[in-house]
Each structure stands twice: as C-alpha cells, then as structure tokens.
KOLGU-4560 file (N, C-alpha, C; in nm, 3 decimals, padded with zeros to 5 digits):
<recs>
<n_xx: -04.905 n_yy: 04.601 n_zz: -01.673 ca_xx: -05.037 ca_yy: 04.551 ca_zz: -01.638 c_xx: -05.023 c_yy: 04.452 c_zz: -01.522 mol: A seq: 1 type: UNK>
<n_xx: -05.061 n_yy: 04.458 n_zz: -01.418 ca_xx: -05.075 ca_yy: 04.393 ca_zz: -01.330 c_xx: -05.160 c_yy: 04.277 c_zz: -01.362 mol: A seq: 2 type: UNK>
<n_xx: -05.126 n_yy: 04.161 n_zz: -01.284 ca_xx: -05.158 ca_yy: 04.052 ca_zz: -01.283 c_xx: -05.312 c_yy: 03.974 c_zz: -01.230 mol: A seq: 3 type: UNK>
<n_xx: -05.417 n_yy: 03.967 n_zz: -01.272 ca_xx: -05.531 ca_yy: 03.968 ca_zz: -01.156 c_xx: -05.511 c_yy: 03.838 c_zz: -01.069 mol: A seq: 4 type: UNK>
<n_xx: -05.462 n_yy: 03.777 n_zz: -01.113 ca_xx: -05.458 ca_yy: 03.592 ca_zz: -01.042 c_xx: -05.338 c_yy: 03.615 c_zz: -00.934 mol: A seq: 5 type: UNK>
<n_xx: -05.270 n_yy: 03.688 n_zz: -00.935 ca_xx: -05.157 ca_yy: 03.657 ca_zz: -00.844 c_xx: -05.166 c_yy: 03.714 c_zz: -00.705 mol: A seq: 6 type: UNK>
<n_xx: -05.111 n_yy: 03.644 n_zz: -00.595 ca_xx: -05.121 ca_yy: 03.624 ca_zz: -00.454 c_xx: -05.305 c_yy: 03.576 c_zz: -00.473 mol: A seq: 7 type: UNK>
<n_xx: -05.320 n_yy: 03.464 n_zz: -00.521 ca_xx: -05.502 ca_yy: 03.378 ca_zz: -00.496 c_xx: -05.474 c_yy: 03.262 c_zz: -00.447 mol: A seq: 8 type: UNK>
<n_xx: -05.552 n_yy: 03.205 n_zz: -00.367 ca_xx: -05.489 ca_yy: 03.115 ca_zz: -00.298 c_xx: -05.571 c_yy: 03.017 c_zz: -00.379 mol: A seq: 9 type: UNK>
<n_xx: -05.504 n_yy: 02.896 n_zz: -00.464 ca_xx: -05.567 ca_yy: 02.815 ca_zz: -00.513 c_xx: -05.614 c_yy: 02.699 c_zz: -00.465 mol: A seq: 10 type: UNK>
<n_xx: -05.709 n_yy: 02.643 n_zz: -00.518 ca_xx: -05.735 ca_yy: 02.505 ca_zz: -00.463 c_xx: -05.799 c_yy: 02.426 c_zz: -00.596 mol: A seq: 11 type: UNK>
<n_xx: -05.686 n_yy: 02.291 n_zz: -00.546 ca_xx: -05.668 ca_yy: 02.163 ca_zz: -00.649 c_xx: -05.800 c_yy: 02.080 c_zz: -00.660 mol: A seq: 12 type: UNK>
<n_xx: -05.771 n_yy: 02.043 n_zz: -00.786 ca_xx: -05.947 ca_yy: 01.982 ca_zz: -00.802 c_xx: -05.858 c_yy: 01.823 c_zz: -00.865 mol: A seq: 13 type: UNK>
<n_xx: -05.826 n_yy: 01.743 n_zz: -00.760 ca_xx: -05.769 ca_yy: 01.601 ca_zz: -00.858 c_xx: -05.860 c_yy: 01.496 c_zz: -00.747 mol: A seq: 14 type: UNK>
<n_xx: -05.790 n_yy: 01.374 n_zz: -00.817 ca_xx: -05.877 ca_yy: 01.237 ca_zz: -00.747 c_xx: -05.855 c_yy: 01.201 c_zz: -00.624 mol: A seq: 15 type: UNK>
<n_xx: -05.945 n_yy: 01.173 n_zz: -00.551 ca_xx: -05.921 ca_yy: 01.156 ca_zz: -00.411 c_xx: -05.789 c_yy: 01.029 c_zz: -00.442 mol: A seq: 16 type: UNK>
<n_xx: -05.705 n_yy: 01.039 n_zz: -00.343 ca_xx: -05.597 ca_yy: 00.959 ca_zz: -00.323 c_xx: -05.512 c_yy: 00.972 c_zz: -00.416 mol: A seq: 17 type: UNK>
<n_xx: -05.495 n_yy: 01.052 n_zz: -00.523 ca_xx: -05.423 ca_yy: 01.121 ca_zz: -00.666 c_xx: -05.239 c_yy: 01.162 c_zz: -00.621 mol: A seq: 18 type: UNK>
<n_xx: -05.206 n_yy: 01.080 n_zz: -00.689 ca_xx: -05.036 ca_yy: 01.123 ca_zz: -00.631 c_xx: -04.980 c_yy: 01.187 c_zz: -00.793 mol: A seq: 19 type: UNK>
<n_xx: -04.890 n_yy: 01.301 n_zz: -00.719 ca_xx: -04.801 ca_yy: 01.351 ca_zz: -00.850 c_xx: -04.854 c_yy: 01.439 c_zz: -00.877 mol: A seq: 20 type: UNK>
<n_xx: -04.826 n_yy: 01.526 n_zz: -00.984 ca_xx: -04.863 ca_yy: 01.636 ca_zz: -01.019 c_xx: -04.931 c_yy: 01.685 c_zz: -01.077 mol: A seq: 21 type: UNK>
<n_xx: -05.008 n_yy: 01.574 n_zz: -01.132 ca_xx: -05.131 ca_yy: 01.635 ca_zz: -01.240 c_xx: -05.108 c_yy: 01.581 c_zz: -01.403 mol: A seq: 22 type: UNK>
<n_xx: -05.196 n_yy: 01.681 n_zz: -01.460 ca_xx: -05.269 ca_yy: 01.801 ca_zz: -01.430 c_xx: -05.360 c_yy: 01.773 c_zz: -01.369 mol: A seq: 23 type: UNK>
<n_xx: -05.374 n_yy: 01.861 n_zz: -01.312 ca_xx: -05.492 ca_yy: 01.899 ca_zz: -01.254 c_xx: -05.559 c_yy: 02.034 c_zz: -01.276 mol: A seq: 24 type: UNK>
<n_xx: -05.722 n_yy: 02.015 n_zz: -01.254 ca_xx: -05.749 ca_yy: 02.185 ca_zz: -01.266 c_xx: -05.738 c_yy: 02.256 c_zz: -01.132 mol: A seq: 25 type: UNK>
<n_xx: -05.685 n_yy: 02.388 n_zz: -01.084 ca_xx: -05.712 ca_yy: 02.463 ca_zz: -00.971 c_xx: -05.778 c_yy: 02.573 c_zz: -01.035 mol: A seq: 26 type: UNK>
<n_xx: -05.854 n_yy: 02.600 n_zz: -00.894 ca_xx: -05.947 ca_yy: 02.715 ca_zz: -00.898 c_xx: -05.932 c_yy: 02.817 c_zz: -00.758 mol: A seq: 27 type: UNK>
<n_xx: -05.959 n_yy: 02.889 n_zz: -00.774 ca_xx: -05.940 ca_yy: 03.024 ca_zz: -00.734 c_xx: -06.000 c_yy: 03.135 c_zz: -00.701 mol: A seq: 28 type: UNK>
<n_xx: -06.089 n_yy: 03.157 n_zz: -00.599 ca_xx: -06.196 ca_yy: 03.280 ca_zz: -00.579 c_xx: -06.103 c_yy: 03.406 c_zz: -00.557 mol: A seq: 29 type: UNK>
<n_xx: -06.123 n_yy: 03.525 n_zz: -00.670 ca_xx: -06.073 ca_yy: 03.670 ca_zz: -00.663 c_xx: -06.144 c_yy: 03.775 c_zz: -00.606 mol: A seq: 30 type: UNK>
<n_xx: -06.105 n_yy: 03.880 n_zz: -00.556 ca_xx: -06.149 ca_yy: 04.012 ca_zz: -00.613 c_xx: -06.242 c_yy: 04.079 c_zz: -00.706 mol: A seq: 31 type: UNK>
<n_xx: -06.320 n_yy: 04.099 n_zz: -00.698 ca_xx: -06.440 ca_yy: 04.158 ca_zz: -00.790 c_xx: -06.505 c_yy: 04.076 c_zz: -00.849 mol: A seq: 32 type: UNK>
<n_xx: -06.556 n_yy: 03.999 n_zz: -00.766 ca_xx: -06.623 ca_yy: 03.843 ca_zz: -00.835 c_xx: -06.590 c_yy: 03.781 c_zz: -00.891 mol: A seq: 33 type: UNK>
<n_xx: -06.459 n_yy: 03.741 n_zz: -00.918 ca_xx: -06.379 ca_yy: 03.721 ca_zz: -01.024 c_xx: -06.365 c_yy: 03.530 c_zz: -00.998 mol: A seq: 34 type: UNK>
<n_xx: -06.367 n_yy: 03.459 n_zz: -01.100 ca_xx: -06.327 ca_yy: 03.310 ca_zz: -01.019 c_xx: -06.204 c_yy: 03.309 c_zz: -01.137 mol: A seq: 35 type: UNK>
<n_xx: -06.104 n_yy: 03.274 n_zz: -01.113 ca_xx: -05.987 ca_yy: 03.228 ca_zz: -01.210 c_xx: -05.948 c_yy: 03.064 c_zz: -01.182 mol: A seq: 36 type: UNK>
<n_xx: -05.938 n_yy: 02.982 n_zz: -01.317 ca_xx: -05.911 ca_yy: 02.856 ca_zz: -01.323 c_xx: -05.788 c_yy: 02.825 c_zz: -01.395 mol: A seq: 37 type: UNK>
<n_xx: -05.682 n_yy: 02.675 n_zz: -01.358 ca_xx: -05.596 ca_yy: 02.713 ca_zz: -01.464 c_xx: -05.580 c_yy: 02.560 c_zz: -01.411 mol: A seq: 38 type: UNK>
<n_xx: -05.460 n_yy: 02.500 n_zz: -01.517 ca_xx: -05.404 ca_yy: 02.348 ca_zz: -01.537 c_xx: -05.270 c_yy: 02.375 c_zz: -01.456 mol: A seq: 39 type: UNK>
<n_xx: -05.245 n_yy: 02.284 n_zz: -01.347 ca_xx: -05.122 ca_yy: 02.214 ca_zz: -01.283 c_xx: -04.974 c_yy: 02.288 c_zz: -01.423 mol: A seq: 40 type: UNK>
<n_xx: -05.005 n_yy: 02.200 n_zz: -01.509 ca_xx: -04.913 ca_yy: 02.150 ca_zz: -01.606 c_xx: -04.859 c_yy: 02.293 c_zz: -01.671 mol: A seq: 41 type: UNK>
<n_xx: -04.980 n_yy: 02.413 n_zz: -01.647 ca_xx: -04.948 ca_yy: 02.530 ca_zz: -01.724 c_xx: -05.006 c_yy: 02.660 c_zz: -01.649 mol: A seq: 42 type: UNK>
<n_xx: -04.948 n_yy: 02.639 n_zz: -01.563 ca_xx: -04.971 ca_yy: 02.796 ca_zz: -01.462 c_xx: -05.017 c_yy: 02.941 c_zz: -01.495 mol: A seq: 43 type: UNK>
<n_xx: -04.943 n_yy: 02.964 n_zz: -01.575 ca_xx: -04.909 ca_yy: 03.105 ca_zz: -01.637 c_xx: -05.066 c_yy: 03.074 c_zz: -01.731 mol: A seq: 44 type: UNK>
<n_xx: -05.124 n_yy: 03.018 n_zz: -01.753 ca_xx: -05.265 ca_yy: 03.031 ca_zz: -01.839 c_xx: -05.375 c_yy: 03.031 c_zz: -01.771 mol: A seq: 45 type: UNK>
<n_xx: -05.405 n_yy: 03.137 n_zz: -01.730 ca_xx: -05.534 ca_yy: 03.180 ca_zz: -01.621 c_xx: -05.649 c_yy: 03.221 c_zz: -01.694 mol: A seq: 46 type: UNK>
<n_xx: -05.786 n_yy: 03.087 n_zz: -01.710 ca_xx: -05.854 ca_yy: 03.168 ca_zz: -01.736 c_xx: -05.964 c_yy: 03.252 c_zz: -01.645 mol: A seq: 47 type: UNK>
<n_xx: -06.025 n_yy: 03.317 n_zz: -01.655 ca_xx: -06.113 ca_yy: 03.406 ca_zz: -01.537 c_xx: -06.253 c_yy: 03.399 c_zz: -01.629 mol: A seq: 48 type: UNK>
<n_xx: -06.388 n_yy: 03.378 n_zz: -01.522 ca_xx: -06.502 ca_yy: 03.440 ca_zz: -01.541 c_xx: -06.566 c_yy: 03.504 c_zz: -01.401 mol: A seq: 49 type: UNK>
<n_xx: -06.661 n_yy: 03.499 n_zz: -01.384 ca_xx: -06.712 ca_yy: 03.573 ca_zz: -01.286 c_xx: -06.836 c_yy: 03.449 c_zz: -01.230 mol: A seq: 50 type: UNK>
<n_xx: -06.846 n_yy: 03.514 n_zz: -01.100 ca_xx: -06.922 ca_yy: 03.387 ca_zz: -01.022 c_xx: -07.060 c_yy: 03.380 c_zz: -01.066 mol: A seq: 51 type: UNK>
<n_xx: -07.104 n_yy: 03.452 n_zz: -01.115 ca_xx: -07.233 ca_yy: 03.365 ca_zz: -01.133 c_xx: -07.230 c_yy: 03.278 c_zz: -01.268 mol: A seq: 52 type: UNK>
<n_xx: -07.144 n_yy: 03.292 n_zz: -01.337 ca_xx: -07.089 ca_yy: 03.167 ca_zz: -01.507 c_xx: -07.059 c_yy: 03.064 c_zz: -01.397 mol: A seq: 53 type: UNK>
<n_xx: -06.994 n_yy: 03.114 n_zz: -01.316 ca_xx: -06.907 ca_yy: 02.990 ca_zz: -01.227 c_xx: -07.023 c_yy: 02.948 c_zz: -01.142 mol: A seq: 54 type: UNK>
<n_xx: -07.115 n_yy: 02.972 n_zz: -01.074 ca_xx: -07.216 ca_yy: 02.898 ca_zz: -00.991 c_xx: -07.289 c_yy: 02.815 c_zz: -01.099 mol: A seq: 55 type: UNK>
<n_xx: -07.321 n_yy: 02.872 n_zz: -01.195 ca_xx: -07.408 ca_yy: 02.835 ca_zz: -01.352 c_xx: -07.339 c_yy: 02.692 c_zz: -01.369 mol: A seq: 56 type: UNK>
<n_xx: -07.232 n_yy: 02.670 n_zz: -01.396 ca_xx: -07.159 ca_yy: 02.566 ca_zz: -01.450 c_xx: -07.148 c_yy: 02.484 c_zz: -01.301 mol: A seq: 57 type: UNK>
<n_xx: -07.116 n_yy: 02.489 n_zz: -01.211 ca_xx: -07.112 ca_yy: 02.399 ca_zz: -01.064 c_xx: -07.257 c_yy: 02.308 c_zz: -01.102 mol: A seq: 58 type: UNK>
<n_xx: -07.375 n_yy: 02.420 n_zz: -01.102 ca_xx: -07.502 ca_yy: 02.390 ca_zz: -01.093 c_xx: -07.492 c_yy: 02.240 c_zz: -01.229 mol: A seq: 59 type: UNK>
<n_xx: -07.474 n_yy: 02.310 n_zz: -01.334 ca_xx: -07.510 ca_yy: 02.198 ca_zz: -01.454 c_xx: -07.418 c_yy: 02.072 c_zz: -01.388 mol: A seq: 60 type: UNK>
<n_xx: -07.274 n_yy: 02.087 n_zz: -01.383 ca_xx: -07.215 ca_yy: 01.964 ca_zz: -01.321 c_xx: -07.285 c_yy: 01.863 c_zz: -01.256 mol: A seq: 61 type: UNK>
<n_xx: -07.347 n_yy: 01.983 n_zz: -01.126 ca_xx: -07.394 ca_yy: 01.881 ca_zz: -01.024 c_xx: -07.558 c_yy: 01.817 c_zz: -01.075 mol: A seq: 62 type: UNK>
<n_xx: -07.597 n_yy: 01.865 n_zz: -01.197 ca_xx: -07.753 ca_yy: 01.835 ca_zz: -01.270 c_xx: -07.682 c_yy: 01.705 c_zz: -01.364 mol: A seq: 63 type: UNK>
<n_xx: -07.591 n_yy: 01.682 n_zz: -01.407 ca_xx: -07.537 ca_yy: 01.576 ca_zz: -01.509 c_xx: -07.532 c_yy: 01.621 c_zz: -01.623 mol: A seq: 64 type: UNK>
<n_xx: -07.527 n_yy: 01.755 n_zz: -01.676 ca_xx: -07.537 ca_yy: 01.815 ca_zz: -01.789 c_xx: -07.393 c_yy: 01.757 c_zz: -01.866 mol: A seq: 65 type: UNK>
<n_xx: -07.287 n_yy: 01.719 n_zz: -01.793 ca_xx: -07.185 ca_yy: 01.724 ca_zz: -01.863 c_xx: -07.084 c_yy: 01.599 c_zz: -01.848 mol: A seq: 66 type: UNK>
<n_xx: -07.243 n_yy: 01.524 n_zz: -01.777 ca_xx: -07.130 ca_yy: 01.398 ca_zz: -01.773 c_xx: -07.121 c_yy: 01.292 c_zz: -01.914 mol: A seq: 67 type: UNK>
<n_xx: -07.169 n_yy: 01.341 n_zz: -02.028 ca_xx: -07.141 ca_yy: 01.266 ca_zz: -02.166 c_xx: -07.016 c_yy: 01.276 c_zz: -02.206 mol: A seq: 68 type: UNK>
<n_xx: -06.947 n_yy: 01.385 n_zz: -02.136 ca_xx: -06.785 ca_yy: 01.433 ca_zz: -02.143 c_xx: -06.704 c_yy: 01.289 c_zz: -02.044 mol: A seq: 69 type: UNK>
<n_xx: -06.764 n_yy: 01.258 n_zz: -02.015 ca_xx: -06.674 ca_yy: 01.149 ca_zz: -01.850 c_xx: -06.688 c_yy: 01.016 c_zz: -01.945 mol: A seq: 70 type: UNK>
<n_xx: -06.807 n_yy: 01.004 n_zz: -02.005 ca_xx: -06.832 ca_yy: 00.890 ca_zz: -02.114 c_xx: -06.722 c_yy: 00.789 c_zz: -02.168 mol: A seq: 71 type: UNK>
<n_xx: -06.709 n_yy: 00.960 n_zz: -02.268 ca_xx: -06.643 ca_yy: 00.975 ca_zz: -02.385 c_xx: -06.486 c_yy: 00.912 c_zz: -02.352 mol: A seq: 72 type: UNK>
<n_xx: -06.489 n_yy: 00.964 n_zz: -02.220 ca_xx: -06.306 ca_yy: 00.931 ca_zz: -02.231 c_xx: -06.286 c_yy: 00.821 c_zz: -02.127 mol: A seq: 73 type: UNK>
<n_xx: -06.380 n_yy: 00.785 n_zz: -02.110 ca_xx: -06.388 ca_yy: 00.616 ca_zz: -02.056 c_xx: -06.350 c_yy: 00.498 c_zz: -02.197 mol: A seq: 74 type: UNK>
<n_xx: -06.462 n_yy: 00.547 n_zz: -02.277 ca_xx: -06.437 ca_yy: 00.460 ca_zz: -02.400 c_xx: -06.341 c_yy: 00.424 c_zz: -02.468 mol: A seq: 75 type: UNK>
</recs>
C-alpha cells in the first residue's frame, strides 16, 4: 500500500520565535483534496481529512470556537 503523505511538502505550525523541535503540529496540502496533519515528535502518524473539514475547522479557529482549549492549559 502506498503511502498517501509521502513526498508532501509540510509546513510547521509552532510559536513565532520557537527554538527546538517541538512538537509541533505540521500540515500538509495533498492530492485529491486531501489535507494530512501530524506531530514533530511522531511522524509516521498521519492523520488525513479533506479540505473542506479542514477549511470548516480554520473557520471555527479563526471564530473562537476553540479557544476554551488555550484556557484550559493556561490554568
């Protein structure tokens, strides 16, 4: 079975001015609408949805749907 994530050119999602290796999340635009995401720390675990889940979720981000998550681990 061939691999769908491999040769994708990723791009790192860490803190501006962020040294070292993470984790971090990278993300990844594929082939057949495909967006694949995965952790610094664990490569080989690719998960994949498709772009419009992936525009869906950008959208809520950028609405504040999910910043009770940023809260939480402040506290």
């Amino acid at each position: 079975m061939t691999d769908p994530s491999a040769g994708l050119d990723w791009t790192r999602a860490a803190p501006e001015g962020a040294q070292g290796t993470g984790p971090w999340i990278e993300v990844a635009f594929g082939p057949g609408d495909l967006v694949h995401l995965r952790e610094t720390s664990d490569p080989e675990n690719v998960v994949t949805t498709t772009r419009k889940k992936w525009d869906a979720f950008v959208l809520g981000v950028q609405a504040g749907e999910f910043d009770h998550f940023a809260e939480l681990d402040e506290q």
